[in-house]
N, C-alpha and C positions, 0 to 999 in steps of 0.2 A: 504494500500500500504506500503510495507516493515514493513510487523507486523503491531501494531498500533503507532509504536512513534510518528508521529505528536499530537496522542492523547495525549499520555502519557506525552509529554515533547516540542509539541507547535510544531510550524511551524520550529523552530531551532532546535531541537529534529531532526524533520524528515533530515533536510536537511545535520546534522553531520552525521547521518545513512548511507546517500546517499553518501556524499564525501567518508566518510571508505571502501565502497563498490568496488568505481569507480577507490579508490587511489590500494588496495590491488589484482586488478589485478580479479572481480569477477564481470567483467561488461560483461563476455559472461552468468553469471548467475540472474544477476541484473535485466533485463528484465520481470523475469519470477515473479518478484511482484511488479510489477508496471503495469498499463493501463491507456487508454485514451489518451489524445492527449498531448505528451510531445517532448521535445529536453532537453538532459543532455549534459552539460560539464564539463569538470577537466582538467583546469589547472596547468601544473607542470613546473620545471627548464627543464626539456628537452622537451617540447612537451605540446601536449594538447588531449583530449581524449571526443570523439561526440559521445551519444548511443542517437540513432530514434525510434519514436515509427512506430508500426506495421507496418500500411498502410500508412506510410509518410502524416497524417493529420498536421500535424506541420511541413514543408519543413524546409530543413538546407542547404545553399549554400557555396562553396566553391568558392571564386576568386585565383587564378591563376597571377603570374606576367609572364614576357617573356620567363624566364628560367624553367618554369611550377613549382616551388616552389609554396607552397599554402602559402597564404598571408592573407587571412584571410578567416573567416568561421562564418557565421553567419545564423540568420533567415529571412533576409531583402536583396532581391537580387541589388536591388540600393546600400545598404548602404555596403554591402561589394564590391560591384565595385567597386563605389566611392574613397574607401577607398585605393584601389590598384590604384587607378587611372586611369580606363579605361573606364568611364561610355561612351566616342565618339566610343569608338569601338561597333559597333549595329553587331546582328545577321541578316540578313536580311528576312531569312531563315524562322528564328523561327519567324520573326514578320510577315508574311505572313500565316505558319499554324497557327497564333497567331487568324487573322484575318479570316482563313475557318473555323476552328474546335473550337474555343475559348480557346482553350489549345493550350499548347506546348509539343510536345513528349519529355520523359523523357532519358536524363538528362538534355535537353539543355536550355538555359535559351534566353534571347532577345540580352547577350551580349555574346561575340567571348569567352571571360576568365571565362567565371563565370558558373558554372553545380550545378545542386543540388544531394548532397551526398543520397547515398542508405537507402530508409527504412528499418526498422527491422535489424538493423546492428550496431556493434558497430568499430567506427573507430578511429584510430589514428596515430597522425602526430608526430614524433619526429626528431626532431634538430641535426644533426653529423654532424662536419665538415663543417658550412654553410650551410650543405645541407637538405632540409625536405624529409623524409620518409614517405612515406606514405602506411596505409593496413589497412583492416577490417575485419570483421564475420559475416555473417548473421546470427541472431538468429532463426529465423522464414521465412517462406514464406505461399502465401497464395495457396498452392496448392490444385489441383482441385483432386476428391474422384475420382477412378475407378469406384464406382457402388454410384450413386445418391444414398441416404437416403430415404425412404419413407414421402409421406409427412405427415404423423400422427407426425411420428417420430420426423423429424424434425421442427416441429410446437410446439412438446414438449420442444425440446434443446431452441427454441427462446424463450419460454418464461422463461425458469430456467435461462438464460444467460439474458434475460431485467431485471430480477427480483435484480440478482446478481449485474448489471450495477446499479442499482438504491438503492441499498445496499454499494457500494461502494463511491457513489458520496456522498451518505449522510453520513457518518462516518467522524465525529469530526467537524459536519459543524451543525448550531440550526437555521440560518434562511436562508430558501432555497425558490426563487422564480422559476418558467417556463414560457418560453415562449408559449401563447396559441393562435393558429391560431382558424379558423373555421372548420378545417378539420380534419383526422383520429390521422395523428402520433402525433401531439403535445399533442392531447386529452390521448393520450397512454402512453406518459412522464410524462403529470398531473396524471393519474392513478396510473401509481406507485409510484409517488414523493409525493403524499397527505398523505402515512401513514410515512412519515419519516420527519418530521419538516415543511412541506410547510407553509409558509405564503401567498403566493400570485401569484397569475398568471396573466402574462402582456400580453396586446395585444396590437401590434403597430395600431395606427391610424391617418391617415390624412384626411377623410370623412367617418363618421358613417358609415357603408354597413352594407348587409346581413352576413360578418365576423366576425364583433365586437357583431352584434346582435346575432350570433352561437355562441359563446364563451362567452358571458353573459349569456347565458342561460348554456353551459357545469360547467361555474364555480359555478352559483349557483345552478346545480343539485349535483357535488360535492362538495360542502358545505365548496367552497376557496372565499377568499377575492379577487377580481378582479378589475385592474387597464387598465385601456386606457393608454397605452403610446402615447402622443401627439404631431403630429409630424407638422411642418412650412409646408402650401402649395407647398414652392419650397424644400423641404429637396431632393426631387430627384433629383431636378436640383446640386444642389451641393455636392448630398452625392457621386460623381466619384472624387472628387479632393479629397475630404477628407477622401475616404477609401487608395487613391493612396499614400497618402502621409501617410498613417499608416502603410501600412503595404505591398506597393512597388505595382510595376508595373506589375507583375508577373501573377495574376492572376485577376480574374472577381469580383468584389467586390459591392453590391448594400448592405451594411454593414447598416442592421436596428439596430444593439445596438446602433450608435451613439445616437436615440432619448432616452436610457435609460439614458445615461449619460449626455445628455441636460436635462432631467427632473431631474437628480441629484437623481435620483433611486437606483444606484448603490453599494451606499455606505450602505444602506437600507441591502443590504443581505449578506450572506457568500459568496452564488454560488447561479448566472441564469443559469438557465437546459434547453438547447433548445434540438430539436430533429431534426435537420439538416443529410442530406446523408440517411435518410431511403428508398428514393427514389431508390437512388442510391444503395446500399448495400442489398438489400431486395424485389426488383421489379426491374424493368426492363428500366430503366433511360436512359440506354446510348443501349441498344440492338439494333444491327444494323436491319437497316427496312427487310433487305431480311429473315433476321433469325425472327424475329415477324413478317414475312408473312409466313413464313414456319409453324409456330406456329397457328396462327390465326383460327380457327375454320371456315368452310366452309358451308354454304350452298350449298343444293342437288343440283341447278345449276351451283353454281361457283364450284363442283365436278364432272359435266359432263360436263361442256367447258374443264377442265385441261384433258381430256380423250381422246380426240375430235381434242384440239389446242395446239398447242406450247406454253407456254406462255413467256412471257419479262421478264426475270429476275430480281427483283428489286434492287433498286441499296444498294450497300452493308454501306455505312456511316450511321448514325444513324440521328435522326431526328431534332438532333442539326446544323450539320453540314447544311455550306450556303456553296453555289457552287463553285468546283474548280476553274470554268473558270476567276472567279472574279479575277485570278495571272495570270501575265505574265508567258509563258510558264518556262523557267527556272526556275524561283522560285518555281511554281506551280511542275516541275520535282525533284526539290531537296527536296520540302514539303514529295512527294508521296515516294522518296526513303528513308527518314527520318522514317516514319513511317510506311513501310513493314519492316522493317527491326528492328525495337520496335514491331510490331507485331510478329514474330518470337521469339524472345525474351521470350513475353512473353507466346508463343504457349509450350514451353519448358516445363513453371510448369501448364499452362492451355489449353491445344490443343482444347478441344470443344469450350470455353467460350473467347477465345484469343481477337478476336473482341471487346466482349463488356468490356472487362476487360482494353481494349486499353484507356477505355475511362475515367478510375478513376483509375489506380493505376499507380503510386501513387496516394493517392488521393488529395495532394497536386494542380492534375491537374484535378479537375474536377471543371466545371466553377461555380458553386455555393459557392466553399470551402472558397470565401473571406470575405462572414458574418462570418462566423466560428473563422476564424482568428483575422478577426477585434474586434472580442467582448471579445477574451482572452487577446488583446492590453489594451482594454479597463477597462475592470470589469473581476472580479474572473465569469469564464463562462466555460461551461463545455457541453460535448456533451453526450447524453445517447446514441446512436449508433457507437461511437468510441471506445465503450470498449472492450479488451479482449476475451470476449468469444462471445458477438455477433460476432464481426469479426470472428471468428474460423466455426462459424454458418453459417453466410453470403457467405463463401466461399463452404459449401458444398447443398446452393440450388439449385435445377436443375434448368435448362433453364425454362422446361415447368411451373413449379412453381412462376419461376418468373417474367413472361411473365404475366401470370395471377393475379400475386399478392395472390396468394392463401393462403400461408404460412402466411406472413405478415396479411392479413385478418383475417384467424380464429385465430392466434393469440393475435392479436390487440383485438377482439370480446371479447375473453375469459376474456384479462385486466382489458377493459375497462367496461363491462356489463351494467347497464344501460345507462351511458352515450355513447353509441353508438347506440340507439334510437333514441337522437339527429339527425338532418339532418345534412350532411357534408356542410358547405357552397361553396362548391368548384361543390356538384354535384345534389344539391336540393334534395335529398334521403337523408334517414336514413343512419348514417355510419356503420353501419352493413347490407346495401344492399351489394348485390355483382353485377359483372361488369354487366350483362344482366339487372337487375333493372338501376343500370344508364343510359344503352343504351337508354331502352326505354323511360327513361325522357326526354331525351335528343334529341329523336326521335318526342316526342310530342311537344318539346320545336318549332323546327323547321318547325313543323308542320302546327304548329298553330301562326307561326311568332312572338313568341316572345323570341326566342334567345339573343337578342338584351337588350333586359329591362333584363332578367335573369343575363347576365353578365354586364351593365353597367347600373351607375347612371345619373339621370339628370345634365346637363349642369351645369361646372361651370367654372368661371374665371381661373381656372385653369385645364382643359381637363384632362391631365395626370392622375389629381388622382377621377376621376369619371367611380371608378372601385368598384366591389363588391369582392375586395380580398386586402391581404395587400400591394401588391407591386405596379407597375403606369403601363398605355399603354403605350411601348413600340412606338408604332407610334405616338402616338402625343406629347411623350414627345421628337422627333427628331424635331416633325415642327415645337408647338407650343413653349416651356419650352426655357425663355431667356438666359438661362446659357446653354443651349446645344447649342442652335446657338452663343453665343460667345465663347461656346469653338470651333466651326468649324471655326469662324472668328481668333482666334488664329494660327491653322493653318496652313491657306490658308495663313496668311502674314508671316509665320516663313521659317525654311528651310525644317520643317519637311514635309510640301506637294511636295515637291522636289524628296524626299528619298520615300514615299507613291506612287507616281506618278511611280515611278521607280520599284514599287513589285507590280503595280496593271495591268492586261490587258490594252488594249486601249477601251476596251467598258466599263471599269470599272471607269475609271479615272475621270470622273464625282461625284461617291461617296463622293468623298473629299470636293468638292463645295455646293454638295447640297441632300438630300436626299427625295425620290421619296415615296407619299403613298402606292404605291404596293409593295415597296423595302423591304428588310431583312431587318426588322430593331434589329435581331441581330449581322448582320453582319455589318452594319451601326457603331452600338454601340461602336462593338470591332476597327472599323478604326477612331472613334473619341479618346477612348482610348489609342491606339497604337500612333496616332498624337501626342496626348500630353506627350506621355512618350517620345518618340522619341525630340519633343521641349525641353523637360526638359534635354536629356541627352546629345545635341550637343551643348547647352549651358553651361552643364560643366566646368569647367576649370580641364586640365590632371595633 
């Protein structure tokens, strides 16, 4: 990145490079050698001067005072509120789509003064007369190809661009760990990262599973030293306060590096390499259901009902999204106008894919993005799907490609080569099965009743994490986990069930007291969440 001067001349090297770049007026050029997940700024006597990386994986927020002067600008939407002093004034708006979609449509933030500034743009504020100026550039967008790529083709570009990302990450760095789940992409980040300094590959743990047991076995077939990271029975229960207050209220955070920096691992490397957003950016994460029903391969009967029958259109939000109804109509109307109108947007540079592009770009807002953040808070951490030329890749996979994951697959295969023999922990297959091999495991699983034991572990004092993956149940860490029920008891005594009470329908307005075994529980999640931001900000002082 910008030549090799961090090589040549250390971290201080690099970062004199960068000022001269940003001072001399060549920050619409600056971009184009730099990647991965960054926010630049330059400060000077008139002004100050903000360049964003691509797909807004690092958010920069602007607060705003009365007279709409910008006041400050930072990466922490609390802490530049704050700062301006408006954390009482709540969005109400956005803390309701906060609550359906787990995002917020872009720009707007939870509060009235506070937007997050454009990706891939370089912006600047300067000072005349009392008064701030403001304008930017976009350098980049991620626009969509007139004629798809074929997929050989483009199967090719992914893996010259993973190769490149993993060439970049490691340059001027000698001790480089990854984060290793049991499944395809982190196994695909250990593959290219093992011939460029790797030491070690961590896998978060709070109960041994069939996880930690896939990944003990991936490391010792790639011939990496392999560490359990060891996590407290209740680390779920408290890791929402502790990712909130890292790195704001803003977005979804279940932030697993916290356990690297309790085990004091940290300091151990140069740079941990996770492989977060492949989902997203490569498959089909956020694809609204109707358009993955359009997609979906049929059987010779369910092609001669659609002949025969009208059918129901399926409903177009994606399979994140918990039900509108759960908002008061108002709310739930200014949600819906909020967000056709972001859809349009960005139908502009994406007409086909608009929809599901609704759902990560920026990708600041897509609900996963808060480990990401939290671990660059944290430790030197870095993402191999954020770089440069995947992104350029990502943007021109076709629908049908990524519906299936096909691209992503044979290319992952190619990387990874033996170790994708391994079985995925995620789908008791080999990770180089494709989707019809997992079907029908997963077909036999159900079959033969035992669905059940394949995804969960035997009983323990703590439910939440007697799961065979690294993260907890979602449902029973709403019933059982004592810090999620004291945080509902927070609450219900504060004013913030007041203001909840007031964005929720009247069949909904129970959510707040108590949560139900059949219930969302990620919509649940997000309104204990929202509670507690909301507690935090009306206690403020302006």
């Amino acid at each position: 990145m910008i030549g090799i001067s961090h090589e040549n001349s250390g971290e201080n090297g690099f970062c004199r490079e960068l000022a001269q770049s940003l001072e001399h007026d060549l920050a619409t050029e600056l971009p184009a050698s730099i990647t991965g997940m960054f926010a630049l700024a330059m400060f000077q006597s008139d002004g100050f001067r903000v360049v964003t990386d691509m797909l807004g994986s690092q958010p920069v927020y602007k607060a705003e005072n009365a007279s709409k002067d910008v006041v400050c600008v930072g990466t922490n939407a609390d802490l530049v509120t704050a700062i301006v002093g408006h954390r009482r004034e709540l969005d109400l708006v956005s803390i309701g789509e906060f609550l359906v979609y787990d995002q917020i449509s872009f720009p707007f933030t939870t509060y009235q003064r506070t937007t997050e500034i454009d990706p891939a743009s370089v912006h600047q504020w300067h000072c005349k007369s009392g008064r701030t100026i403001a304008s930017s550039n976009a350098y980049w967008q991620p626009s969509e190809p007139t004629i798809w790529p074929s997929r050989d083709d483009i199967a090719d570009e992914l893996e010259s661009a993973l190769r490149s990302a993993a060439e970049e990450i490691a340059r001027g760095t000698h001790r480089i760990a990854v984060t290793l789940s049991g499944g395809r992409d982190s196994r695909t980040v250990l593959a290219l990262m093992r011939a460029k300094g790797l030491e070690a590959a961590l896998t978060y743990c709070t109960r041994e599973n069939r996880e930690t047991e896939v990944a003990t076995q991936v490391a010792r077939v790639a011939g990496v030293r392999h560490l359990l990271v060891r996590r407290d029975p209740h680390f779920y229960g408290n890791v929402l306060e502790r990712t909130m207050a890292l790195i704001g209220s803003e977005v979804r955070g279940e932030a697993h590096g916290f356990a690297v920096a309790d085990a004091h691992l940290a300091e151990h490397f140069d740079v941990i390499v996770g492989g977060y957003l492949s989902d997203t950016l490569l498959k089909d994460h956020f694809m609204p259901l109707a358009q993955r029903e359009r997609l979906r391969k049929k059987s010779l009967r369910e092609r001669m009902i659609s002949v025969f029958r009208a059918q129901t259109r399926p409903p177009t939000s994606t399979r994140w999204a918990a039900s509108r109804d759960m908002l008061c109509p108002d709310i739930r109307d200014q949600v819906e106008s909020r967000r056709q109108k972001r859809l349009i947007q960005i139908a502009d540079i994406r007409p086909q894919s608009s929809e599901e592009w609704q759902g990560f770009w920026p990708i600041s807002r897509q609900h996963d993005v808060g480990s990401a953040l939290a671990n660059s808070r944290l430790f030197c951490a870095d993402e191999l799907f954020y770089f440069r030329r995947v992104l350029e890749v990502a943007t021109r996979i076709s629908p049908e490609d990524r519906y299936s994951g096909t691209v992503a697959h044979l290319t992952f295969n190619r990387l990874c080569g033996p170790l994708n023999a391994l079985i995925n922990a995620n789908t008791g297959v080999a990770a180089s099965a494709d989707n019809g091999e997992e079907g029908r495991f997963f077909k036999k699983l159900r079959r033969t009743g035992r669905l059940d034991e394949f995804r969960s572990l035997p009983v323990s004092d703590a439910p939440w994490n007697d799961v065979q993956h690294s993260w907890a149940d979602p449902v029973k860490l709403l019933l059982h986990s004592p810090d999620w029920q004291r945080y509902r008891e927070e609450i219900i005594r504060s004013n913030a069930n007041d203001v909840l009470r007031s964005i929720l329908s009247a069949k909904s307005r129970d959510m707040v007291t108590r949560f139900e075994p059949d219930g969302d529980p990620r919509a649940s999640m997000a309104l204990i969440q929202a509670g507690l931001h909301i507690k935090g900000s009306l206690a403020a002082t302006a």
